[in-house]
N, C-alpha and C positions, 0 to 999 in steps of 0.2 A: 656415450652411454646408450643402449640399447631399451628402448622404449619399451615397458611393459604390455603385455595383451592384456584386457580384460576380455572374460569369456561370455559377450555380449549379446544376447539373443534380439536383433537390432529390428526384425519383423515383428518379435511381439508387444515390443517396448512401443511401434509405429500404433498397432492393432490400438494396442491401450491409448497412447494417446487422443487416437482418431474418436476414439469410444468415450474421452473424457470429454473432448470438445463438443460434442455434442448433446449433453448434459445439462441442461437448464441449472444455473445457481447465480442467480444475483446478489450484491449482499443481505443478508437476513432471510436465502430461502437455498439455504444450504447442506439440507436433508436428502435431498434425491445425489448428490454427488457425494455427500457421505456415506452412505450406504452403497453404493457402487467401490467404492477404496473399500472398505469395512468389507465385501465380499469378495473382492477381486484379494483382498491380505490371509483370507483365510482357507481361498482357492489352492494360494503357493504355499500352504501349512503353517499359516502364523493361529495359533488355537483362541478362540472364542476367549478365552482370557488374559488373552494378551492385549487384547483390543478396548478401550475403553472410551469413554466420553465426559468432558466434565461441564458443570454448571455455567457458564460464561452466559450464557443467553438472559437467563432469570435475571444476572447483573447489568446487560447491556438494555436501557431506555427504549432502543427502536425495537420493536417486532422482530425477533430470530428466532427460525424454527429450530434450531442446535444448537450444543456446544461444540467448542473443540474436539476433535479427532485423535486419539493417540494409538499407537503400537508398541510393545515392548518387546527387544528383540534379549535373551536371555548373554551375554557373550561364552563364544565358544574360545577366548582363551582370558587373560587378563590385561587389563587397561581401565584406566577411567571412561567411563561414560559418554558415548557421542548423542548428542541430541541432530537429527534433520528438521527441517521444518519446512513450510511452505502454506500458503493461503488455497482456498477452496473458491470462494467467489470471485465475479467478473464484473465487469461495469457493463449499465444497463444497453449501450449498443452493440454489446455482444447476446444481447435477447436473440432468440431465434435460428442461431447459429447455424449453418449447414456448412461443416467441414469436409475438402476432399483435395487427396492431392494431386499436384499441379510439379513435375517435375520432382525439383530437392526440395518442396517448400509442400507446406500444408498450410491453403487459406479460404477462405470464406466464399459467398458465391456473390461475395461485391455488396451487397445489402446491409450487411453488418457486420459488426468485428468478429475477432474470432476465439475469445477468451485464453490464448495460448499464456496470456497474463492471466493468471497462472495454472491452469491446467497444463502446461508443461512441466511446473513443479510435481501436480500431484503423479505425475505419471512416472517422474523420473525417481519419486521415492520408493513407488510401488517396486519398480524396475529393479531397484537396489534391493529390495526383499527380495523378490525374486533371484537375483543372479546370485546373492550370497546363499540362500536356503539350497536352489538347485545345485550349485558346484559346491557346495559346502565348505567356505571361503573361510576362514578365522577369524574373527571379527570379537571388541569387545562388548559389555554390555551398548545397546544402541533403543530409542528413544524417537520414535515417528510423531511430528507435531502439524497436524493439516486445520488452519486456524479458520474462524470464520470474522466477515464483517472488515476485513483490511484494506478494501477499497472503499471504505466508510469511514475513514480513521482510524484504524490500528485498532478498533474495537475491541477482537476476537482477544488478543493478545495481550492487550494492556492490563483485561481484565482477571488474568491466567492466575492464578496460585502459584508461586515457585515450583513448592514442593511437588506438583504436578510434575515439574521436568528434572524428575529426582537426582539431582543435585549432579547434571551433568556440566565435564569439565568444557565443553565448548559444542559451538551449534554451527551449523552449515544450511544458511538458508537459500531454497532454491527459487529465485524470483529475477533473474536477470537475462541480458541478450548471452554475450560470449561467456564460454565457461570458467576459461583462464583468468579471466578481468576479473578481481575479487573486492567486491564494496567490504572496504574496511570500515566506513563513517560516512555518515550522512549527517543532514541538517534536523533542527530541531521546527516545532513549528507550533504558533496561536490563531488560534480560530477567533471569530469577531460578531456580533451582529450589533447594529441599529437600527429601531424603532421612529421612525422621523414621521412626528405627529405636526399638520400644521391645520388647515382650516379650510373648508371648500367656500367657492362662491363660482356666479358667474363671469366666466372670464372674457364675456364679451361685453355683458353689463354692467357688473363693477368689480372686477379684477382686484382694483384697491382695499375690494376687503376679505380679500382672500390671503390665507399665507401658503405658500408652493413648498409642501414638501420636496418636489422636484428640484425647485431651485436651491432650494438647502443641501441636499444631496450635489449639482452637479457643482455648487459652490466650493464644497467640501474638497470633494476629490480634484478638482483644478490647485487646492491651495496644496494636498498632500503631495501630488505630483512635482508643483512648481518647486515647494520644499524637501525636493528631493528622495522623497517616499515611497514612491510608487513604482511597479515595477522592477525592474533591477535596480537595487540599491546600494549605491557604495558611497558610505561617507567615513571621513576620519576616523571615529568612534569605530568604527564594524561593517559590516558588508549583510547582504540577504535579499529576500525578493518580497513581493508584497502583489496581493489583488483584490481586487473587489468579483468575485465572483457569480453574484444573485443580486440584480438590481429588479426590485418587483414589488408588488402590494401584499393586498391579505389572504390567507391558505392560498400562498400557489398560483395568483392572479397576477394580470398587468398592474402595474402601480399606478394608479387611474382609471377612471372609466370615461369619459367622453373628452373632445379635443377644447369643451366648451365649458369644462369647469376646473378650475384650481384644487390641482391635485392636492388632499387633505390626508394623504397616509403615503412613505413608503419603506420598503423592508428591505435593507442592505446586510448580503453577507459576506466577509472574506477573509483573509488568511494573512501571513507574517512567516517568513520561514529565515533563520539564519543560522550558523554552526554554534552563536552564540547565545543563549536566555535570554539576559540581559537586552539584548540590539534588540531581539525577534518585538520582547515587550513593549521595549521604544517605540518601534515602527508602529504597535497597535496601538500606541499612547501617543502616535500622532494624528491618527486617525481620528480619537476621541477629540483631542484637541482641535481640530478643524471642523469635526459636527459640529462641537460645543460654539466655536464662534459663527458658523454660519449658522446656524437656528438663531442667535441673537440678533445679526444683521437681518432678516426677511422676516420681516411683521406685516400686521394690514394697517388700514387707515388709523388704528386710534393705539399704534404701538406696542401690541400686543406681539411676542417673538414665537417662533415654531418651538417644538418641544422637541426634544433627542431621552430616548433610552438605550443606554451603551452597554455592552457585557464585551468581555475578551475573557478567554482564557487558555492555558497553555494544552496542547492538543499532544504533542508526543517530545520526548527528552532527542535532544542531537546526541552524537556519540562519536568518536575515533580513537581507535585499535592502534597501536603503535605498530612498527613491521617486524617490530621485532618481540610479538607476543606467540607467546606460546599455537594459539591458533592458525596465527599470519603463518608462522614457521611450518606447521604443517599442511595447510592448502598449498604455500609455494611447494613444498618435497612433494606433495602428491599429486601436482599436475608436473612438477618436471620429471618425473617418475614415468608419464605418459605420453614424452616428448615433447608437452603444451611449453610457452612463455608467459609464466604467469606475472601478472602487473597489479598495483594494488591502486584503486581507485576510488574519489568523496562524489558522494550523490546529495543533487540536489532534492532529492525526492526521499519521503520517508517510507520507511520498511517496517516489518515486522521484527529485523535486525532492533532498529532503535528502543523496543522494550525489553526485546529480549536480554537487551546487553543490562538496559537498568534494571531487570530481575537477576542478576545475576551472571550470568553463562555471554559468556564472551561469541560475537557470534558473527560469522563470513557471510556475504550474499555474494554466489555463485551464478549463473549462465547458464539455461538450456535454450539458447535460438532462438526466443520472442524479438521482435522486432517488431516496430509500427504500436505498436501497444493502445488502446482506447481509441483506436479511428477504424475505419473502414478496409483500410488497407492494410492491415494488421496481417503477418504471416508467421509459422515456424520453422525456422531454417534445420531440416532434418537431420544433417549433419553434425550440425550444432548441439542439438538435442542430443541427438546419439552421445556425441560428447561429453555433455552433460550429466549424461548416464554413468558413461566410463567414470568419469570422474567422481562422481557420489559414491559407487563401488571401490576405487581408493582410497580415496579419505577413510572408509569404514574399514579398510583390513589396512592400511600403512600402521606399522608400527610405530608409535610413539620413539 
């Protein structure tokens, strides 16, 4: 079978991208790259009213300058509804970014990362407006979703209106390395904190009547460990992973102040991730259970025990696409369509895919060439992306 051309304008897909990466948008300040999509969609003729924005911020807790981003592209033959999607902010060590390339890769100048998670997304959907509008490709009604806050927890997303993604049959989300590899399912995951109140004193003069937060905390997490909890986890019941990610004091501080007094505050936060509910809960319900006995063991002189305040709660739903759904069906035809070997693959990591799918719309995470993602050495593999490209441009004109 002879591989399809897409008619890929692959310098300006680069241009855009290079122009995305260097775009300040951390989560919650996702206004300045919004409006850069929003102008660069109405550059390639998508009209001012196609373009719209919805409420999600006024619903999200932290500080966001925006909502959601949408486009609607009108279709020029018939089909159900495709929705794209893809996130706008970057983690905070892609601050400052100076992107430039370096061969077949575009990376950073060593200093910091380089937000191609996921400013390769937003470029690669632009990309697909474009190449449809310009060659005037068929396509049926289609549906741009650029979310905010999903390197915050799925925020932008979770908080979405259905009906916002008017009632499309399936979504292709762009946030991955290879483009062929298709996250069908990821894991679900619970977020955690505890409050571990005990008591200062001098710990060089009387220690005994102090109670160690500290010590209640590293109590804890030595039993969760020992019991099998921590980290990767696999026991008879279920499998999943588990961390303590924020071991520290109050607003933002060390958990303590001097080497000479018994630590009397500290603030643990962390996570639970497994394919199952049920497990992910456990594992935060083993967490509680190990504070709860270690503040009881570490009192002062007159048996007085530390105090714990525990909260967990479920942070995003897991999800998996069978290979033989309607969606699965058409990303494998529309990358072997382009020569690719398309594979379907479970992430340990959660997506935008994971709400998307429990509001309804069944929904693929795709590949454009990030690599290294939240470190220093973060790159875009340009080929890859190009790829990425092509392949978004399929999916939107393959016929059902």
């Amino acid at each position: 079978m002879t591989a399809i051309t897409i008619p890929l304008d692959v310098a300006a897909a680069e241009e855009r991208l290079l122009r995305y990466l260097a775009i300040e948008g951390q989560s919650g300040q996702e206004k300045a790259i919004a409006e850069a999509i929003a102008k660069d969609l109405q550059a390639i003729g998508v009209p001012a009213s196609g373009i719209r924005y919805d409420a999600v911020h006024t619903k999200i807790t932290l500080p966001t300058q925006t909502g959601n981003l949408y486009a609607d592209l009108p279709g020029t033959r018939s089909g159900p509804r495709i929705l794209f999607s893809t996130h706008m902010d970057v983690v905070p060590v892609c601050a400052g970014a100076k992107p430039k390339r370096e061969g077949g890769r575009i990376v950073s100048d060593g200093k910091t990362g380089l937000g191609g998670d996921n400013r390769t997304g937003c470029a690669v959907l632009v990309t697909l407006v474009e190449t449809l509008l310009k060659n005037k490709l068929p396509h049926p009604p289609i549906t741009l979703l650029f979310t905010v806050r999903e390197e915050s927890g799925l925020q932008g997303v979770q908080a979405i209106d259905p009906a916002d993604l008017k009632g499309a049959a399936m979504c292709f989300n762009v946030d991955a390395q290879v483009p062929a590899d298709f996250v069908t399912g990821a894991v679900g995951a619970e977020t955690f904190e505890a409050h571990i109140h005990g008591k200062a004193a001098h710990a060089g003069v009387a220690p005994e009547k102090g109670i160690s937060s500290t010590l209640v905390a590293a109590l804890a997490i030595a039993e969760v460990r020992r019991e099998g909890w921590f980290g990767k986890v696999v026991r008879p019941e279920g499998h999943g992973t588990s961390n303590i990610g924020i071991f520290g004091g109050k607003n933002n501080t060390a958990a303590g102040d001097a080497t000479n007094v018994v630590t009397d505050y500290v603030y643990l936060k962390g996570e639970t991730r497994s394919p199952d509910a049920a497990f992910a809960a456990a594992n935060t319900d083993a967490y509680r259970t190990a504070l709860l006995r270690a503040a009881a063991s570490v009192t002062d002189a007159d048996g007085e025990p530390a105090r714990v305040e525990f909260s967990g709660k479920a942070q995003y739903p897991s999800f998996n696409i069978p290979d033989d759904a309607p969606a699965v069906v058409h990303a494998r035809r529309a990358a072997e369509a382009l020569g690719m070997t398309p594979t379907t693959v479970f992430s340990n990591g959660g997506l935008d895919a994971n709400w998307l799918v429990q509001h309804g719309v069944p929904t693929i995470t795709l590949g454009a060439g990030q690599h290294q993602i939240h470190t220093i050495n973060e790159f875009v593999d340009l080929a890859q992306y190009a790829d990425g490209c092509r392949l978004a441009v399929m999916l939107a004109t393959l016929e059902a």
